[in-house]
C-alpha positions as CSV (number, residue, x, y, z in Angstrom):
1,X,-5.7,18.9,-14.4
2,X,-5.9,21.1,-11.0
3,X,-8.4,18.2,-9.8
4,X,-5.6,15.5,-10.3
5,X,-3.0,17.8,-9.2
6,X,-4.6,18.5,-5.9
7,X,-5.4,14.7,-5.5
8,X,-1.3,14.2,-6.3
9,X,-0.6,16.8,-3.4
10,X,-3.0,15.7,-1.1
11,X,-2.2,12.2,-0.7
12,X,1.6,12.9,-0.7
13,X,0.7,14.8,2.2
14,X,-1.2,12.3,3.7
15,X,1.4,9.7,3.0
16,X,4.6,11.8,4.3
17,X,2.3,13.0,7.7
18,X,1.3,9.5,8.4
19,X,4.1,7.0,7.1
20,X,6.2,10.2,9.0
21,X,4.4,9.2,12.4
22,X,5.1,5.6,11.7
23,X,8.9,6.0,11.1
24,X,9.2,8.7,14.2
25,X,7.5,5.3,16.2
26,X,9.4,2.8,15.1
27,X,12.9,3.2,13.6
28,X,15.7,3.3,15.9
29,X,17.1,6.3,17.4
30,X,14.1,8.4,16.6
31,X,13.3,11.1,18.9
32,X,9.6,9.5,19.3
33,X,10.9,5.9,19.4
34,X,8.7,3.6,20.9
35,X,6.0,6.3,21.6
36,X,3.5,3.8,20.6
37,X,-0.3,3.4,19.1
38,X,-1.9,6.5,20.2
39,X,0.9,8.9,18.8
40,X,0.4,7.0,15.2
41,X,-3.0,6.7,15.1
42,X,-3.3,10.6,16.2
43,X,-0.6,11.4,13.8
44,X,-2.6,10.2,10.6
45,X,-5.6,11.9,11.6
46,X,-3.6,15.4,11.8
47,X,-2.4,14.2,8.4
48,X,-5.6,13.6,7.2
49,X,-7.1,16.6,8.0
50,X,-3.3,18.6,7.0
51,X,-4.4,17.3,3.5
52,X,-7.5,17.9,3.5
53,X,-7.1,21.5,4.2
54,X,-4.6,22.3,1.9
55,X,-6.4,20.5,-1.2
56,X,-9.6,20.0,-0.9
57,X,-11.3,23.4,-2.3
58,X,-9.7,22.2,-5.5
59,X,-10.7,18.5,-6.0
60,X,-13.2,17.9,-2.1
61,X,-9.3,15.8,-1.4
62,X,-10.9,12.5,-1.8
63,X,-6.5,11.5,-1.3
64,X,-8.2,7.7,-1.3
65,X,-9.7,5.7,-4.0
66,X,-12.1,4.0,-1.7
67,X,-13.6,7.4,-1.3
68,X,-13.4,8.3,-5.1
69,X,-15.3,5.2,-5.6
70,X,-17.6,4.9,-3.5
71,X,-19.0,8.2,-4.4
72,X,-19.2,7.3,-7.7
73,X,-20.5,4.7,-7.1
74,X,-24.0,6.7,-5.2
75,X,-23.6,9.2,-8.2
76,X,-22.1,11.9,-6.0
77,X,-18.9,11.8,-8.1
78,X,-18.2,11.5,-12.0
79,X,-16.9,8.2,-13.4
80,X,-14.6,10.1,-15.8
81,X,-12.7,11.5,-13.4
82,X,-12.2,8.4,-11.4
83,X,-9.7,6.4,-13.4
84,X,-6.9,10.0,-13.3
85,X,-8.2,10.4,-9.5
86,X,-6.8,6.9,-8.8
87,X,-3.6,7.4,-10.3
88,X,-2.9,10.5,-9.3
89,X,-3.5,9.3,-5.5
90,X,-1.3,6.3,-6.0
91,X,1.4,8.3,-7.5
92,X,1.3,11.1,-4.5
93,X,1.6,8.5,-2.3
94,X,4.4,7.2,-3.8
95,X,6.5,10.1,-3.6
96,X,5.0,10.7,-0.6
97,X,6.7,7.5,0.9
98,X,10.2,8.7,-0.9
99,X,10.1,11.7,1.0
100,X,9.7,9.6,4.5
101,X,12.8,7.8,3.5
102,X,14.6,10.7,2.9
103,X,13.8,11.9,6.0
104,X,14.4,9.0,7.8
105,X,17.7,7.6,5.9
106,X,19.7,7.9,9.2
107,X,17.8,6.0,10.9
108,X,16.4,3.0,8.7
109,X,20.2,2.6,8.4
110,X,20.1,2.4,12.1
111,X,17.0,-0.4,12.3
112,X,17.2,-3.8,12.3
113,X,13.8,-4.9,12.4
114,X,13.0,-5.9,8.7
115,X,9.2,-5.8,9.5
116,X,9.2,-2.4,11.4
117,X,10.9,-1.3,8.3
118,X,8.5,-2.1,6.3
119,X,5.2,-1.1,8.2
120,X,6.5,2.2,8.1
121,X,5.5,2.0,4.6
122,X,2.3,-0.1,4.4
123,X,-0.1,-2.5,6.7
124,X,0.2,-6.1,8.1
125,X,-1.9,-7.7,10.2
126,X,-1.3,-8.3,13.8
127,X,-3.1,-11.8,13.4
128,X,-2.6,-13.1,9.6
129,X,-5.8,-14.9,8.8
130,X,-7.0,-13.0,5.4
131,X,-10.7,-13.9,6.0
132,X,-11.0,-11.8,9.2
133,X,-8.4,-9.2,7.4
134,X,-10.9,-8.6,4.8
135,X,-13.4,-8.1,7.0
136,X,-11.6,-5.8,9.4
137,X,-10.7,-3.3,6.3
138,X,-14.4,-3.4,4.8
139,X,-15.6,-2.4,8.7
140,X,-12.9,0.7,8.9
141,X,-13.7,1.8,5.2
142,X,-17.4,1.7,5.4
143,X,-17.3,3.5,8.8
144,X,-14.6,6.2,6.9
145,X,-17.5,6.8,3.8
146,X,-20.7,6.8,6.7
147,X,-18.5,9.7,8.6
148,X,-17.2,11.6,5.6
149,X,-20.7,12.0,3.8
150,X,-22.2,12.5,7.3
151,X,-19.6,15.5,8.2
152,X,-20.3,16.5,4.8
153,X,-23.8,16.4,4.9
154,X,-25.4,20.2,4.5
155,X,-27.6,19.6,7.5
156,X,-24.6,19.5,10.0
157,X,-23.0,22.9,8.4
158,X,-19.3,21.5,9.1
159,X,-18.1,24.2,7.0
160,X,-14.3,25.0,7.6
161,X,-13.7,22.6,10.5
162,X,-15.2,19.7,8.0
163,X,-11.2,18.7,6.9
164,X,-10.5,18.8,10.7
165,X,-14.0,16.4,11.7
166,X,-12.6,14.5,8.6
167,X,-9.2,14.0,10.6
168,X,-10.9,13.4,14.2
169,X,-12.7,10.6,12.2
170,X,-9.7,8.9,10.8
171,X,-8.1,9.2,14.5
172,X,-11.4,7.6,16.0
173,X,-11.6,4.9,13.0
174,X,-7.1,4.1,14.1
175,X,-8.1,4.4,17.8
176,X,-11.1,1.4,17.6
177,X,-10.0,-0.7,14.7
178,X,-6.8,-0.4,13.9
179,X,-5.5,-3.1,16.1
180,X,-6.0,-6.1,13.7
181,X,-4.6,-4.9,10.5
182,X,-2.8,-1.2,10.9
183,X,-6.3,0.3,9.2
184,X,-5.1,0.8,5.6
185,X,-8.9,1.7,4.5
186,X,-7.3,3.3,1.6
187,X,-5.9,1.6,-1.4
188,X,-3.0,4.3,-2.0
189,X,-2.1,4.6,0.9
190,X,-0.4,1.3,0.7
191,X,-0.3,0.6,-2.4
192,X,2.0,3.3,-3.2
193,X,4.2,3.5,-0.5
194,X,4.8,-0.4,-0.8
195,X,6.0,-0.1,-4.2
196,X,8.6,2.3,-3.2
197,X,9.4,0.2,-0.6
198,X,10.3,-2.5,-3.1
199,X,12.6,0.1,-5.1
200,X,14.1,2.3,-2.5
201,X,17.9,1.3,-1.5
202,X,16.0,0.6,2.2
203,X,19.6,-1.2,3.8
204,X,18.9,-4.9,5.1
205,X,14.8,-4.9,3.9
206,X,12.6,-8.0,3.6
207,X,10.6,-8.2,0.9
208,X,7.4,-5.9,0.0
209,X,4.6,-8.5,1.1
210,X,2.9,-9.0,-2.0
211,X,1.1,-11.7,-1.2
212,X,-1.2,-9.8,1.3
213,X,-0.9,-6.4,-0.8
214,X,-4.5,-7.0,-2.3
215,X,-6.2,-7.3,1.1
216,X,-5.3,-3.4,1.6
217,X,-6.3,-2.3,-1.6
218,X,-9.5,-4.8,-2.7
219,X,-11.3,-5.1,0.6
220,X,-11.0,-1.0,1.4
221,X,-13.0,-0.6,-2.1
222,X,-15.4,-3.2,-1.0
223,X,-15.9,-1.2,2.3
224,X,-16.0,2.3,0.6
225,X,-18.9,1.4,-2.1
226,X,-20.9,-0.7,0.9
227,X,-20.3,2.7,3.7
228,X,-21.3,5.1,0.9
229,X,-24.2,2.6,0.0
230,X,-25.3,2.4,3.5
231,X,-25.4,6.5,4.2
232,X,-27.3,6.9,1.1
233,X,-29.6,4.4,2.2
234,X,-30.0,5.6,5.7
235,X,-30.5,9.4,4.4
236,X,-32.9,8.8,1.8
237,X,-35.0,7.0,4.8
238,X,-34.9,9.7,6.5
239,X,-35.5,12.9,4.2
């Protein structure tokens, strides 16, 4: 139960850091309106590694089931634990997403931009052609598994700056590839916040964009088992 509870907290944090950065950005009348790309995409690496830190000597803060996955899927995770890992992600994020609104009330009142609204809470691409989405969020997510078992790995002795490598890797990953779909490369992450931005009282939304909502959560788990695939690969070539 601490394991799922720790996943819980960890991707709320994630969720109310990062969609946070996203609503500062965008929403009108925000003291870092308009501050653009580079404050978001350095915002949800803090968040990452905020996370991180607070959760992961309890559960290794996987807070993303492309992670949980993909270790399971190289044996470097149980299978039992995965399906209450996933759920307790989605659900963190979730509420994670809540407390952004709350936060922000004032000023999604104040924003008229239906889409900016919603990309606070969850990814679209900048070019909608799925094919090339797909691909874009299997690229991100395989480089996100390569980096997190490489920090991890006990030849590199991260030790207590790991969670913060672990962040400096989700800034780089925002930084080079974010540009064509907002880098999801976790299934949570907007899985959960979309569906709250389908219930929340959000004044003059659009709707929730389900008809791209699988390219965020089925291609990030296509890119987590391949990344975790191709580290394990690489390593056992080399030891």
């Amino acid at each position: 139960m601490a394991m799922y509870l720790a996943e819980f907290l960890g991707t709320l944090i994630l969720v109310l850091l990062g969609d946070g950065v996203v609503a500062n950005v965008v929403l009108k009348r925000s003291k870092g309106e308009n501050s653009g790309w580079i404050v978001i995409a350095t915002g949800w690496g803090l968040a990452v590694a905020m996370a991180v830190y607070v959760t992961g000597w309890v559960s290794g803060a996987h807070i993303n089931p492309a992670v949980t996955l993909g270790l399971a899927a190289i044996g470097d995770f149980s299978w039992d634990l995965v399906p209450g890992f996933i759920l307790a992600q989605i659900i963190g994020a979730f509420c994670g997403a809540i407390l952004v609104y709350l936060s922000y009330k004032r000023h999604f009142d104040e924003t008229t931009d239906k889409d900016g609204k919603l990309g606070v809470f969850c990814t679209a691409p900048g070019i909608r052609d799925i094919k090339w989405n797909v691909i874009t969020e299997i690229i991100g997510t395989a480089m996100l598994l390569i980096g997190v078992l490489g920090i991890g790995n006990s030849n590199n002795n991260a030790g207590a700056i790991g969670a913060l490598l672990v962040g400096f890797l989700v800034w780089s990953i925002g930084l080079s590839l974010g540009g064509p779909t907002g880098y999801a490369i976790n299934p949570a992450r907007d899985l959960g916040p979309r569906i709250a931005h389908a219930l929340l009282p959000i004044r003059d939304k659009r709707d929730s964009d389900w008809g791209y909502a699988w390219v965020p959560v089925i291609a990030p788990i296509i890119g987590g088992i391949l990344g975790a695939f191709v580290y394990k690969f690489f390593l056992n070539m080399w030891i």
